[in-house]
C-alpha positions as protocol buffer text, in pm:
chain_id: "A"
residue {
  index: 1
  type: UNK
  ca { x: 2841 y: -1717 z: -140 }
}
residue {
  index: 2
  type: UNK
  ca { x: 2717 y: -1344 z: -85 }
}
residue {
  index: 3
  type: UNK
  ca { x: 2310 y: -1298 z: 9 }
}
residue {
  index: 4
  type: UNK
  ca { x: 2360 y: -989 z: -203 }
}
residue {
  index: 5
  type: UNK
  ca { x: 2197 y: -653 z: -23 }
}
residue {
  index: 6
  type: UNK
  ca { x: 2138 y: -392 z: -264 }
}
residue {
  index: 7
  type: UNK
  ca { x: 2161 y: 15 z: -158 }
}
residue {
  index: 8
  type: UNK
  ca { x: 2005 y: 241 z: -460 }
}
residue {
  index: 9
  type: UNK
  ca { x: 2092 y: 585 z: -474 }
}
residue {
  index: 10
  type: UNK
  ca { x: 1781 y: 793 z: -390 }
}
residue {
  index: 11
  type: UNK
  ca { x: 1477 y: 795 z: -673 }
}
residue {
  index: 12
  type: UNK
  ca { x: 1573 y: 1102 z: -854 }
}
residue {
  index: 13
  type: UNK
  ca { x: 1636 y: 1210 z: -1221 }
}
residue {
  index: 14
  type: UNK
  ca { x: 1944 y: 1259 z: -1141 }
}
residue {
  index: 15
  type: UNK
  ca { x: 2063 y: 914 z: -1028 }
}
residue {
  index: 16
  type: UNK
  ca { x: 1892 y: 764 z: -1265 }
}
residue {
  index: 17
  type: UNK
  ca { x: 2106 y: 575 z: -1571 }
}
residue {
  index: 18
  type: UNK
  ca { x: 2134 y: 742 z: -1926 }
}
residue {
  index: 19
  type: UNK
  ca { x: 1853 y: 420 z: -2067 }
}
residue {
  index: 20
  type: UNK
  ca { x: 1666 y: 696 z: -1823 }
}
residue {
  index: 21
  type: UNK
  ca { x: 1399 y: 393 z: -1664 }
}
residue {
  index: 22
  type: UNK
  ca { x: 1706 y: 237 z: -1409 }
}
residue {
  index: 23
  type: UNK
  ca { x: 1897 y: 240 z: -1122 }
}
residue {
  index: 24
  type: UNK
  ca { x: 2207 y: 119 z: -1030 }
}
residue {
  index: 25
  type: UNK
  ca { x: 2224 y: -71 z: -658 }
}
residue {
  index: 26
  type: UNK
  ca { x: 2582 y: -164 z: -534 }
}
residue {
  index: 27
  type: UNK
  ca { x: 2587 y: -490 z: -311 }
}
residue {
  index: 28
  type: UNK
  ca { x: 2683 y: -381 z: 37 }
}
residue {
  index: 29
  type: UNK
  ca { x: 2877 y: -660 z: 91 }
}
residue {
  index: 30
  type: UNK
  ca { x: 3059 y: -795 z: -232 }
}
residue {
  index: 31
  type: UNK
  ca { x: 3010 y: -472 z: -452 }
}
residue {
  index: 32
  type: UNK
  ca { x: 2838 y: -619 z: -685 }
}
residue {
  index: 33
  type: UNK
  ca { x: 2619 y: -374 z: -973 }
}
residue {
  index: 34
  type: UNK
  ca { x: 2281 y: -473 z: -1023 }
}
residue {
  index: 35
  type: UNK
  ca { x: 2005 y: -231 z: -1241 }
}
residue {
  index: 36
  type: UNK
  ca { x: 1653 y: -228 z: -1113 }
}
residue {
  index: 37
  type: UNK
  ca { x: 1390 y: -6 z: -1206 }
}
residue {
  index: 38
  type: UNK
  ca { x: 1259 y: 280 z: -998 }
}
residue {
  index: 39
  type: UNK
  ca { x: 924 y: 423 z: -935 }
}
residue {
  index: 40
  type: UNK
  ca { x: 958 y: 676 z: -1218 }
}
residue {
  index: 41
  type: UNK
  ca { x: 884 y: 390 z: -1458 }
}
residue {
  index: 42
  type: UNK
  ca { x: 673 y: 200 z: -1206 }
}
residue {
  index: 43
  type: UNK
  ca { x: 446 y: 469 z: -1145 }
}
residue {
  index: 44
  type: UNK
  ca { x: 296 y: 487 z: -1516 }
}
residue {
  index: 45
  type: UNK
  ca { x: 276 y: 140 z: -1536 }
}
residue {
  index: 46
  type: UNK
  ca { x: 49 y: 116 z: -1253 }
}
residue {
  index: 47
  type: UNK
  ca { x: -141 y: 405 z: -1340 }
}
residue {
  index: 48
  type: UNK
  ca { x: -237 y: 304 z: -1705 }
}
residue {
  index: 49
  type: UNK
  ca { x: -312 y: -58 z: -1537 }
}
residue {
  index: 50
  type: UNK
  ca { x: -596 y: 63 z: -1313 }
}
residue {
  index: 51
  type: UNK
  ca { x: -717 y: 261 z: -1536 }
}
residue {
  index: 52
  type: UNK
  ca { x: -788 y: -18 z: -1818 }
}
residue {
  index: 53
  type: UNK
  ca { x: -915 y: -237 z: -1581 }
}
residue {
  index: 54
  type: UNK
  ca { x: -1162 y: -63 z: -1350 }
}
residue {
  index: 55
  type: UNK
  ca { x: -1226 y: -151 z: -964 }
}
residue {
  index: 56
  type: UNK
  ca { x: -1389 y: -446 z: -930 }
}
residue {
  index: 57
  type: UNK
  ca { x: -1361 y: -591 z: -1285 }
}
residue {
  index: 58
  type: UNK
  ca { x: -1130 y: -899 z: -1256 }
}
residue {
  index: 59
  type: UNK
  ca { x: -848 y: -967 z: -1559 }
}
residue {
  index: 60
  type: UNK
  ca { x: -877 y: -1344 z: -1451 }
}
residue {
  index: 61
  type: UNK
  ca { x: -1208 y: -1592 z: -1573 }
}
residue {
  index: 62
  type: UNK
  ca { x: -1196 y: -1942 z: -1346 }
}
residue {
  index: 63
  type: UNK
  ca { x: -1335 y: -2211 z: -1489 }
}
residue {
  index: 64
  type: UNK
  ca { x: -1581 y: -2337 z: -1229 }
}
residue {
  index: 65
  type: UNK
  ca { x: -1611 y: -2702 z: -1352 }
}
residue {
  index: 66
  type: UNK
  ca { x: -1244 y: -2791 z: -1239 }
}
residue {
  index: 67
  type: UNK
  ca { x: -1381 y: -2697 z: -893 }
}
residue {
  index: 68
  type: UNK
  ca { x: -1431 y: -3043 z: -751 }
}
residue {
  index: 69
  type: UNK
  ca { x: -1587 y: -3109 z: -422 }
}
């Protein structure tokens, strides 16, 4: 069994698949294809995230009573 390590091409347009938000990483042992996406689509992602929820402003509400002592 292969602990598959992936090399990507470098992060550029160019490399990039035709779906135009993946890349392609080849297992350097068993050859194996695998897509992933790269930081042209990550980038965005993150962006619009911090800016809909501002610094400091959590996205998660605990509920205090289950906090037993």
């Amino acid at each position: 069994m292969c602990n598959h390590v992936f090399g990507y091409p470098i992060d550029r347009k160019e490399n990039y698949n035709p779906d135009g938000k993946t890349l392609t990483g080849i297992c350097k042992y068993c050859g194996v294809k695998q897509k992933s996406y790269g930081m042209r689509w990550t980038i965005p992602i993150e962006e619009n995230f911090l800016q809909e929820i501002p610094f400091g402003d959590s996205i998660f509400e605990f509920d205090k009573s289950a906090i037993i002592c």
